[in-house]
C-alpha atoms as one frame of an Amber mdcrd trajectory, in Angstrom:
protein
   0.000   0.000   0.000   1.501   3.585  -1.044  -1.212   5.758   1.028   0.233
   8.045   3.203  -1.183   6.950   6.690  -2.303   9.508   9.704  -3.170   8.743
  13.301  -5.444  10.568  14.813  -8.004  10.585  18.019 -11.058   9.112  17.223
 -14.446  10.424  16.726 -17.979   9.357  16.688 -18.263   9.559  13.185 -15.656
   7.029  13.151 -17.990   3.907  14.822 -18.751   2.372  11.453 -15.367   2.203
   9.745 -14.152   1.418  13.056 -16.473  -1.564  13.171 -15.067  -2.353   9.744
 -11.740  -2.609  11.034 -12.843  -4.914  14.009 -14.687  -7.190  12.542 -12.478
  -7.859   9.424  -9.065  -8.263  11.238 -11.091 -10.793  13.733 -11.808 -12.877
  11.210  -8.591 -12.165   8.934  -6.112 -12.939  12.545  -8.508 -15.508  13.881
  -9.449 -17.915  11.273  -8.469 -21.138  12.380  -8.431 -20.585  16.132 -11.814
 -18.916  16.993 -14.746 -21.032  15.646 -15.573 -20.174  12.297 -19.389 -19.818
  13.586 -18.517 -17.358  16.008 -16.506 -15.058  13.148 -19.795 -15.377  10.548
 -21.853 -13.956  13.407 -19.763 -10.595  13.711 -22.047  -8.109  12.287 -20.955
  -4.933  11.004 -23.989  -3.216  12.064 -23.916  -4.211  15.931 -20.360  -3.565
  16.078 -21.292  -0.160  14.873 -23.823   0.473  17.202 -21.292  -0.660  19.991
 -18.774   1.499  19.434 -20.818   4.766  18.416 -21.996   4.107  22.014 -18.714
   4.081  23.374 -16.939   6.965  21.716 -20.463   9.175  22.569 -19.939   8.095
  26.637 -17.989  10.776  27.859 -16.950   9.126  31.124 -15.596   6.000  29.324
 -11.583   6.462  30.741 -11.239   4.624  27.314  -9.476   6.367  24.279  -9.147
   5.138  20.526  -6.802   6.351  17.767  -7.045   5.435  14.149  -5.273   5.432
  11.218  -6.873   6.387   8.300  -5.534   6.781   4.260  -5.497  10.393   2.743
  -8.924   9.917   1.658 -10.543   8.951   5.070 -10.691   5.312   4.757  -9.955
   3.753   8.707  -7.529   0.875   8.020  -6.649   0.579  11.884  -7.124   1.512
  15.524  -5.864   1.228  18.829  -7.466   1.746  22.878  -5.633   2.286  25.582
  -7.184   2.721  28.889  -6.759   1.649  32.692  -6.073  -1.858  33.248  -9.674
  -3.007  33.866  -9.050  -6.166  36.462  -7.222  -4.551  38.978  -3.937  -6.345
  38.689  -1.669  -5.636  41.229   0.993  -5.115  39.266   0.344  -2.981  36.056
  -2.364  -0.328  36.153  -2.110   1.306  32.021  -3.781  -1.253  29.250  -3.667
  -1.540  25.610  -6.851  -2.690  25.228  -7.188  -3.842  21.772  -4.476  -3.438
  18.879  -6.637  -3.715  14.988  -5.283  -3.449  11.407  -6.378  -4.653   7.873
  -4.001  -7.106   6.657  -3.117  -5.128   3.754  -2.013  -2.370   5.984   0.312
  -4.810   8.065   3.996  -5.260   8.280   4.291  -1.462   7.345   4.919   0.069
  10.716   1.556   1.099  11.324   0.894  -0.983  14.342   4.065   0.229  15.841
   2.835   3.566  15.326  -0.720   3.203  16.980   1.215   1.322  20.020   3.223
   4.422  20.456   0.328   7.238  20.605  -1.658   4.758  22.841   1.411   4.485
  25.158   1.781   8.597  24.913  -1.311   9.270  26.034  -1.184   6.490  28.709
   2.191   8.432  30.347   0.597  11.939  30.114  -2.336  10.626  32.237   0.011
   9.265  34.506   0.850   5.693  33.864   4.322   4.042  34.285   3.594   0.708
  32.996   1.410  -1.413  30.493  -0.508  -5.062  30.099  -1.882  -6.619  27.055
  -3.656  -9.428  26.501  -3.543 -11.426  23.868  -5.049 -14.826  22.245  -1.845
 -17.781  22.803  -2.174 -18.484  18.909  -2.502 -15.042  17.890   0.415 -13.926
  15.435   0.674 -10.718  17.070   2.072 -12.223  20.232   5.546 -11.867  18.482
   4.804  -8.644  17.201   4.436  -7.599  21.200   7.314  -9.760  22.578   9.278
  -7.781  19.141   8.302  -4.494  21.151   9.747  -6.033  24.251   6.792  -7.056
  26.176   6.894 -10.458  28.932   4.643 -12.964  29.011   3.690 -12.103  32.680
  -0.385 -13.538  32.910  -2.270 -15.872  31.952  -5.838 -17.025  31.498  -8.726
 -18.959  29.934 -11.316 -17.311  27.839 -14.095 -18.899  26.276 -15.390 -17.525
  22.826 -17.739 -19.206  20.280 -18.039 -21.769  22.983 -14.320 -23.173  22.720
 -11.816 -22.522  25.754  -9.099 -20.742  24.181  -5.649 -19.350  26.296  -4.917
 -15.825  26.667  -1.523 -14.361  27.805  -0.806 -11.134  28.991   2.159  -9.304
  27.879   3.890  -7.213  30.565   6.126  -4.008  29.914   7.075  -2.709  33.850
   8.181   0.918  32.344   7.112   2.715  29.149  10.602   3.974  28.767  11.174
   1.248  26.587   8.284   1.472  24.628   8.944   5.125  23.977  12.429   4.952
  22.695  11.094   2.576  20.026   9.297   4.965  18.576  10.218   4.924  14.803
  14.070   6.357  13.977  13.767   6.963  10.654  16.086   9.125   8.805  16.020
  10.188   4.666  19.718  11.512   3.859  20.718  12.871   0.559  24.153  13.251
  -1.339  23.952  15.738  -3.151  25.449  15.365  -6.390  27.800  18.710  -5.887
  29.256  16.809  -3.122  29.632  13.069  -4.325  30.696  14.241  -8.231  32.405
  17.148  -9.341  29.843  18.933 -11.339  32.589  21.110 -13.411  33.217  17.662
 -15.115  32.044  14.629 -16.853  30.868  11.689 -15.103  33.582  12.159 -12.303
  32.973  11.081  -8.963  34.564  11.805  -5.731  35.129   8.459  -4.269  36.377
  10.066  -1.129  33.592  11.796  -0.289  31.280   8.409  -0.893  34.042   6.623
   1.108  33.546   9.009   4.287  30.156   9.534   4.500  29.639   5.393   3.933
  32.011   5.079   7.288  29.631   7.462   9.259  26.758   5.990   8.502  28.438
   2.279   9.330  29.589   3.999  12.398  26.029   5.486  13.475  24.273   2.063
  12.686  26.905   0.335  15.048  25.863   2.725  17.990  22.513   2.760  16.986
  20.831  -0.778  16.128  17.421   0.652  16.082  18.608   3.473  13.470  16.786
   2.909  10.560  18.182   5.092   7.259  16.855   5.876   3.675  19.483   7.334
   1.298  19.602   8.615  -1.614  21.602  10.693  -4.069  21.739  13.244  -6.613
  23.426  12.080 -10.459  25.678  15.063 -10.098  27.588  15.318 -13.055  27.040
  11.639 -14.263  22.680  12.503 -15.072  23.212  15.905 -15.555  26.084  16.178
 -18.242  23.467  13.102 -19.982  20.696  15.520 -19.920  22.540  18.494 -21.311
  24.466  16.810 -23.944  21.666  14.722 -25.387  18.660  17.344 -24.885  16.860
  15.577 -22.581  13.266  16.924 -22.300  12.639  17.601 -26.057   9.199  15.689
 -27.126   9.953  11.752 -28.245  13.965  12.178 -27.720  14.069   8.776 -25.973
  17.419   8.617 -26.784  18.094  11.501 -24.366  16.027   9.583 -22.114  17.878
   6.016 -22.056  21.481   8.073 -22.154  20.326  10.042 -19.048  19.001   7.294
 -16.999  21.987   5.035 -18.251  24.432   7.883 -16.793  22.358   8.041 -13.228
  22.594   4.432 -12.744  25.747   4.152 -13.509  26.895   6.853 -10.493  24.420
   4.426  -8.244  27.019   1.216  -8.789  29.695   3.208  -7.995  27.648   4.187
  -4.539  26.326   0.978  -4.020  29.713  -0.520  -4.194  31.093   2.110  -1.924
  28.794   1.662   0.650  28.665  -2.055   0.597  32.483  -2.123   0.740  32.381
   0.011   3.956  29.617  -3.034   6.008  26.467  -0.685   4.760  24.137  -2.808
   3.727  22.539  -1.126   1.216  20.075  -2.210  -1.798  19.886  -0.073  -4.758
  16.578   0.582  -6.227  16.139   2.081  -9.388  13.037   4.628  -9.192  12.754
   5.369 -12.555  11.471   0.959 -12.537   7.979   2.339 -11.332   8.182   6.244
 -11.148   5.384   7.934 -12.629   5.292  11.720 -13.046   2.311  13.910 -14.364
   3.289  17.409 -15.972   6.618  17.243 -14.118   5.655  16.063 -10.687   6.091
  12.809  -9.609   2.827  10.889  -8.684   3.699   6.954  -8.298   6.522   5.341
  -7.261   6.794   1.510  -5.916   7.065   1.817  -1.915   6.948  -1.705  -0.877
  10.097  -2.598  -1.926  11.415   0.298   0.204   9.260  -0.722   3.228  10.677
  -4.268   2.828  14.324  -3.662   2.958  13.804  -1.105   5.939  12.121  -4.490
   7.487  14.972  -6.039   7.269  17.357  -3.770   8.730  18.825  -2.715   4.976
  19.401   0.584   3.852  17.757   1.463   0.757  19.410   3.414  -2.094  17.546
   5.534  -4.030  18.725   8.378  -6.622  17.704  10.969  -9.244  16.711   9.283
 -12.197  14.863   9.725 -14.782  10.765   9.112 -15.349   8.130   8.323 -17.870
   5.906  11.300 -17.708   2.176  11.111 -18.518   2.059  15.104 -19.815   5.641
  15.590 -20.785   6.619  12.554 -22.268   9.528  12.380 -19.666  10.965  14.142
 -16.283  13.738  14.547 -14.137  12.651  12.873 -10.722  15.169  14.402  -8.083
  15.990  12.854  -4.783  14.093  15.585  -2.865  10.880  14.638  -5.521  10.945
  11.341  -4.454  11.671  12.313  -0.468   8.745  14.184  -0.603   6.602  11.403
  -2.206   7.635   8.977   0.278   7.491  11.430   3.452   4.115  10.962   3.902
   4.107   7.396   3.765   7.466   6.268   5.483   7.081   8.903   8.428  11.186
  10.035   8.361  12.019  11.764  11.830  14.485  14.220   9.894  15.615  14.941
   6.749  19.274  15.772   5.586  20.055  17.077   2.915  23.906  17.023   2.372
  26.240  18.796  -0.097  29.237  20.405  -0.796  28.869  23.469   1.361  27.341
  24.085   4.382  23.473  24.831   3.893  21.697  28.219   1.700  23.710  30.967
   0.768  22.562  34.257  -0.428  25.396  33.591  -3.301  27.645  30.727  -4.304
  30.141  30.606  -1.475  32.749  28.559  -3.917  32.503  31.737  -6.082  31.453
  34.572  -3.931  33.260  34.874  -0.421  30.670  37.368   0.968  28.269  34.970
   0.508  26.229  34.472   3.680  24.093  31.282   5.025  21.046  31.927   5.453
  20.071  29.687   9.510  16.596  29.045   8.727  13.851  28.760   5.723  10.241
  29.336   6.847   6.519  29.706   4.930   7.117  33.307   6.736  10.851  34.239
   5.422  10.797  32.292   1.830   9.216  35.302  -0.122  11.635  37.621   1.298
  14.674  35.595   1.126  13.610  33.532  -2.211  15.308  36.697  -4.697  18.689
  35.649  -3.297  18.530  32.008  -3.467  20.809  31.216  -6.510  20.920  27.717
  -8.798  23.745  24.963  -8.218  27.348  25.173  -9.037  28.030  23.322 -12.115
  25.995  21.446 -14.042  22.285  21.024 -12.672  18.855  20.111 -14.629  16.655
  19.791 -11.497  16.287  23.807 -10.717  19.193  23.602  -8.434  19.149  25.350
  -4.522  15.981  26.705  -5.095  14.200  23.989  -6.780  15.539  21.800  -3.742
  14.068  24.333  -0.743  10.681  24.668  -2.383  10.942  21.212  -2.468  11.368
  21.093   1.180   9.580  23.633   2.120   6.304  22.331   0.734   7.753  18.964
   2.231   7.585  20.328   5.806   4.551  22.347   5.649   2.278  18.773   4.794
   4.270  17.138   7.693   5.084  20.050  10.517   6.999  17.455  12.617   9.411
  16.971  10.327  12.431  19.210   9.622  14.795  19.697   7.157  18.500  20.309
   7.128  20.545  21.447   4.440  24.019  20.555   5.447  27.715  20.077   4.132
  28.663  16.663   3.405  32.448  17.181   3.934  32.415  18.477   6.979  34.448
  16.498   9.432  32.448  13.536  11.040  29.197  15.896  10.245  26.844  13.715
   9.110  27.848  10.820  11.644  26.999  13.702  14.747  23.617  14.349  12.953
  23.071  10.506  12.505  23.266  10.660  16.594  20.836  12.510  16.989  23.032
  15.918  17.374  22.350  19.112  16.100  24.383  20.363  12.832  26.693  23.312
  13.946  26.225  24.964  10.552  23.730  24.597   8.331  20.147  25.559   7.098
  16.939  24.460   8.718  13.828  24.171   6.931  10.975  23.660   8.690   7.115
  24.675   9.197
């Protein structure tokens, strides 16, 4: 699925495609180990009725999130509340944990867990119990987020005694510092390739930043990184020499993405050489763009290797185009495409000098950097922004921050930082978790 999930509280409105939710991924989880009469029975309508009831009653200590697709479809939920059998022991409760099976294996429940257990510590709960069917699948999808098996108990549904077991976490701390660690980074082309000339990389630059990012996944297990690149002067010096963009030059087209890939090998090997286990896929495989901007791309592939604790590779390439013929998808194009879906905590955006200037600082020493980019400030500071050095087809520094900037204003959370990608150990200290000590901000 490439919809951009949101979490939300829920509302009354919400009781039918809530019931949805429940009464498909009942009989979806428990086919097999809940009698098969007891699933037919589920009614949509009842289940409805049930939980319009509950979200009306405003002295339920219950609470519900869902998460629902850009167009309002509820694919999940999530209650937390008390723990209702007064167990000594653990007093906050996740109380029911529901997601369509197309939805699953995408982070989602992880997600809903998280906002339940927020709102649990805010009220004032240190610790959390679950219960959970023995044969339930999800029971390693709890013990994954570190819960015990600390209870158990016999429940009888459908008329069949089935086992229940309660998964224990004594703190939330836990629980909290799981909470996704996502990060996109970019090379810029300017700072992997030399843009002044032909297809000619900087395999020292590659060859540092790939040892950072070994080095923050080593500290960091639970780090979780998306790269990409720019084609620098491998896609660019295509585009320009062949006329890329001209109506039915495929030629220009092939050459181009030919050119781009061929930077990505070098990468690929670089990184792979230096324990970075990264997979290279090829965007331009199942981008789609419409009058320039990009509108599909193939996500699950992305979502898989992040699954696996791989670090996807993606770069500017080149795509078929359903107004144009053909486009230029940049890495910041395809960030902000997958933003929305893949929930990055930060953004980095890293090239050869240290953020936005209000000139070239390789040409123009009284060039200053401009701190921070805002909806507020763009319009006054947008006159000085100037294009790329060397060779660039994408629009160059200002192409990339109103990229951004319409990134960040969709997603306020996140933040964007235009940074240097040659600056000593940089990019490792931002991997931490550390704040750049130059650069640009972009952010809502």
């Amino acid at each position: 699925m490439n919809n951009p999930i949101h979490l939300r509280p829920a509302r009354v409105e919400d009781a039918a495609g809530i019931a949805r939710v429940h009464v498909d991924t009942w009989r979806t989880s428990y086919g097999g180990i809940v009698p098969a009469e007891h699933l037919a029975k589920m009614d949509y309508a009842e289940r409805t009725q049930r939980w319009r009831a509950r979200l009306s009653d405003a002295n339920d200590p219950a609470f519900t999130f869902v998460a629902e697709t850009d167009a309002g479809e509820i694919v999940g939920f999530a209650v937390g509340m008390p723990e209702r059998e007064n167990d000594p022991v653990y007093h906050g409760e996740l109380g029911g944990l529901y997601l369509l099976q197309a939805y699953q294996r995408q982070g989602i429940g992880r997600r809903l867990v998280i906002e339940v257990v927020r709102r649990l510590r805010d009220l004032g709960f240190t610790n959390l119990l679950i219960w959970a069917l023995a044969e339930n699948p999800a029971c390693g999808f709890y013990a994954a987020l570190g819960g015990k098996p600390v209870r158990a108990k016999t429940v009888v549904i459908g008329g069949k005694e089935l086992r229940e077991v309660g998964f224990g976490w004594d703190t939330l701390t836990g629980l909290l510092a799981m909470e996704q660690k996502l990060i996109f980074l970019k090379l810029g082309g300017s700072a992997i390739t030399d843009k002044t000339r032909q297809a000619t990389a900087r395999a020292d630059v590659i060859r540092d930043v790939a040892r950072q990012v070994a080095q923050a996944r080593r500290a960091d297990p639970t780090l979780q990184i998306l790269i990409g690149h720019g084609s620098g002067s491998f896609g660019h010096f295509a585009a320009k020499k062949f006329g890329f963009g001209a109506r039915d030059n495929w030629r220009a087209y092939a050459e181009t993405g030919a050119a781009a890939a061929r930077l990505n090998r070098l990468v690929t090997d670089l990184f792979l050489a230096a324990d970075v286990p990264v997979v290279a896929l090829q965007p331009s495989a199942s981008a789609r763009c419409r009058d320039g901007a990009l509108i599909d791309l193939a996500v699950a592939p992305i979502q898989a290797a992040l699954a696996s604790h791989l670090v996807p590779l993606v770069f500017g390439d080149v795509a078929f185009d359903e107004t144009r013929g053909m486009a230029i998808a940049s890495t910041e194009m395809l960030f902000a495409h997958l933003a929305p879906i893949l929930t990055p905590t930060r953004i980095i955006l890293a090239g050869i000098v240290d953020g936005v200037f209000t000139a070239d600082p390789l040409q123009n020493p009284n060039a200053e950097l401009i701190r921070e980019i805002t909806p507020a400030n763009f319009a006054r500071i947008e006159a000085q922004l100037r294009g790329s050095h060397g060779v660039d087809v994408t629009g160059g520094m200002i192409g990339k921050v109103r990229t951004m900037l319409a990134l960040v204003e969709r997603q306020p959370r996140v933040q964007a930082q235009i940074v240097s990608a040659v600056r000593a150990n940089g990019i490792a200290h931002i991997l931490a978790g550390e704040e750049p000590a130059v650069g640009t901000c972009v952010h809502a």
